[in-house]
C-alpha positions in Angstrom: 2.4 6.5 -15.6 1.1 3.4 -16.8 3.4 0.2 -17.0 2.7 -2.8 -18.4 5.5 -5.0 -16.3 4.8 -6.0 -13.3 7.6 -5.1 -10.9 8.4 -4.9 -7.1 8.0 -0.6 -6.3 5.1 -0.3 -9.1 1.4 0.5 -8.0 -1.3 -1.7 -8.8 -4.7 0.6 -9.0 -7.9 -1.5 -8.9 -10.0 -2.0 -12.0 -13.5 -0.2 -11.2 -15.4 -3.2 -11.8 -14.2 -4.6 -8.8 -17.4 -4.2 -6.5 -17.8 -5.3 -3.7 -14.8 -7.0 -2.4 -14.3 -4.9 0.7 -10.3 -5.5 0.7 -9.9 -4.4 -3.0 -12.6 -2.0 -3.8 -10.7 0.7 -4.9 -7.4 0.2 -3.9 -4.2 1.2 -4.3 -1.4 -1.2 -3.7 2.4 -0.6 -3.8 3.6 -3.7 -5.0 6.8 -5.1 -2.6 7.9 -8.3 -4.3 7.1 -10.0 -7.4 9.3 -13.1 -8.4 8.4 -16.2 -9.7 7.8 -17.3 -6.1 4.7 -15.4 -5.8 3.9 -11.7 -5.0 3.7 -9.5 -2.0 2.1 -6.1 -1.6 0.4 -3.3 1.0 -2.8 -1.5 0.2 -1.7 2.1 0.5 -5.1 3.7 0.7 -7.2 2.2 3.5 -6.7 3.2 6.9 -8.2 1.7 9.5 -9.5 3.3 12.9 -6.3 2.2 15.2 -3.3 3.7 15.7 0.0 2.0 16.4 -0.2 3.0 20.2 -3.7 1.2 20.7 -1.6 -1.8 18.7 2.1 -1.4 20.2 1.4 0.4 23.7 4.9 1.0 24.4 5.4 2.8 21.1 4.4 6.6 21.7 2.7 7.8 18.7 -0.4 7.8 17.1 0.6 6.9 13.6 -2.4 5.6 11.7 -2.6 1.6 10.5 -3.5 1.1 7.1 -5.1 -2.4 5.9 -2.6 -3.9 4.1 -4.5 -6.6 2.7 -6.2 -9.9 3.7 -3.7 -12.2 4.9 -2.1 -12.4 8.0 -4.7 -9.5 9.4 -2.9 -10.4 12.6 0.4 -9.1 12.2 2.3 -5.9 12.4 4.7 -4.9 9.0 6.0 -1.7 8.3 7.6 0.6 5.0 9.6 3.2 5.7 12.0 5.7 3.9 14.6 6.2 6.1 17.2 3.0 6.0 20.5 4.5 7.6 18.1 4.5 11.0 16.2 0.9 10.6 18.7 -2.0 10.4 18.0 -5.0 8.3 15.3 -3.2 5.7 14.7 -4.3 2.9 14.7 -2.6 -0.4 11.7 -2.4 -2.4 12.7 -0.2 -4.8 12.9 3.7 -5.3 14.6 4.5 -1.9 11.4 2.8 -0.4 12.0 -0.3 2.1 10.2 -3.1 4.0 10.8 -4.4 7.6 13.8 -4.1 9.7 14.3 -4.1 13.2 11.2 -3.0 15.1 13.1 -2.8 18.5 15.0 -0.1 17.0 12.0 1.3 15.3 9.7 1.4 18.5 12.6 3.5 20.5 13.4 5.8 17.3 9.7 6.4 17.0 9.6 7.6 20.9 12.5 9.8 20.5 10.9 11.7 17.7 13.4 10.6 15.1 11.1 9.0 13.0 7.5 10.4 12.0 4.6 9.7 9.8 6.5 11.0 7.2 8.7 8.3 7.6 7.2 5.1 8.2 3.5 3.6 7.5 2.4 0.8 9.2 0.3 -2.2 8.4 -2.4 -4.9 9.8 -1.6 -7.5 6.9 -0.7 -7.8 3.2 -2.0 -8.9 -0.3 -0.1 -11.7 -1.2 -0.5 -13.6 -4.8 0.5 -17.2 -5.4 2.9 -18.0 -9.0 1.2 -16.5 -11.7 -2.0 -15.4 -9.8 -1.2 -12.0 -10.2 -0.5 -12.4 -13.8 -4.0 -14.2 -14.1 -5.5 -11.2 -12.4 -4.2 -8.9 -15.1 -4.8 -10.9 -18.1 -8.6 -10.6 -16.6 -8.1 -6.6 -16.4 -8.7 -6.6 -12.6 -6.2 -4.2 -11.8 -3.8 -1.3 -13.4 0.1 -1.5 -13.2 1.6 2.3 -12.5 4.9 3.5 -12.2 5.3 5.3 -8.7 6.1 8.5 -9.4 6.1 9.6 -5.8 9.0 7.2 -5.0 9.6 7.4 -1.2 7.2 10.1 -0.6 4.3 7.9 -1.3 4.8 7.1 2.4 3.4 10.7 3.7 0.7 10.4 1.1 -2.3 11.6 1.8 -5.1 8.5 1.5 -7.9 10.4 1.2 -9.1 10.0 -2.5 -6.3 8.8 -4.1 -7.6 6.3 -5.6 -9.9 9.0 -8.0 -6.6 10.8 -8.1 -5.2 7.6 -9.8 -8.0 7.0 -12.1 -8.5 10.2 -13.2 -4.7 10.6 -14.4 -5.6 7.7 -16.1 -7.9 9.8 -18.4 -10.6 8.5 -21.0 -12.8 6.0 -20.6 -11.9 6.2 -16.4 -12.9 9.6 -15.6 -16.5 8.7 -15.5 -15.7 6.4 -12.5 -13.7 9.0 -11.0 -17.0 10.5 -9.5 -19.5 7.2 -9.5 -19.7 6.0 -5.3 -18.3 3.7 -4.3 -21.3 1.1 -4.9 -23.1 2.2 -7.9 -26.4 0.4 -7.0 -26.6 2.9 -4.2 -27.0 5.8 -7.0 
């Protein structure tokens, strides 16, 4: 499960010391690019109270949004599982892909051919400068996994799998798996 190369596809599970920063507290981010350019990624585990409807009116569905990280709050992006229907995607890695065209998206979405199963959606990203995300990891801020859902990770559940994550981890992390979420509320 655990990695220690940092590659586009690969989860990065927050460190429990990180308290109190309300975008990574306990996240879980599927990592989408990493190049020397920089690095992109979605927080998987944090939905948000809007629906892609309430967002995109003309789309029929009320697929949840998920925070996908600080910048750009303002826009839309999208991962999905399903390439042969969403033209220009691109692959992230284990049958799991990034963007495409969203005209084609919205009217597949209103014909039923693509559900939640299919497609998560996202108010922003996390986004790393050259080396920042290295300098994160050489000050243990977060933990690099393998994916081992692949393209199912889309229909994942969010609800506690961030103490799903850190209790695979095993040892020293299972004590955090049941601490709240700010221990100086304990």
């Amino acid at each position: 499960m655990i990695s220690d190369k940092l590659e586009k596809g690969h989860l990065l599970i927050a460190e429990p010391s990180i308290i109190g920063d309300l975008s990574f507290n306990r996240s879980v981010i599927l990592l989408a690019d990493h190049n020397a350019e920089g690095s992109v990624g979605f927080i998987i585990n944090k939905p948000l109270k809007y629906t892609i409807n309430e967002l995109v009116p003309e789309i029929n569905a009320k697929f949840k949004i998920y925070n996908g990280g600080p910048v750009e709050q303002d826009n839309l992006y999208f991962i999905h599982n399903i390439p042969e229907l969403i033209p220009n995607s691109i692959e992230i890695s284990n049958g799991i892909y990034w963007g495409g065209d969203f005209e084609s998206t919205k009217e597949l979405i209103n014909q039923g051919e693509i559900n939640k199963e299919n497609i998560r959606f996202f108010l922003g990203y996390t986004g790393w400068e050259p080396k920042q995300l290295e300098s994160e990891m050489d000050s243990n801020s977060w933990i690099i996994a393998r994916n081992d859902y692949e393209n199912r990770i889309i229909g994942k559940s969010t609800t506690n799998f961030w103490k799903e994550k850190i209790i695979e981890l095993g040892g020293d992390y299972l004590i955090w798996s049941n601490a709240p979420e700010n221990p100086i509320l304990n």
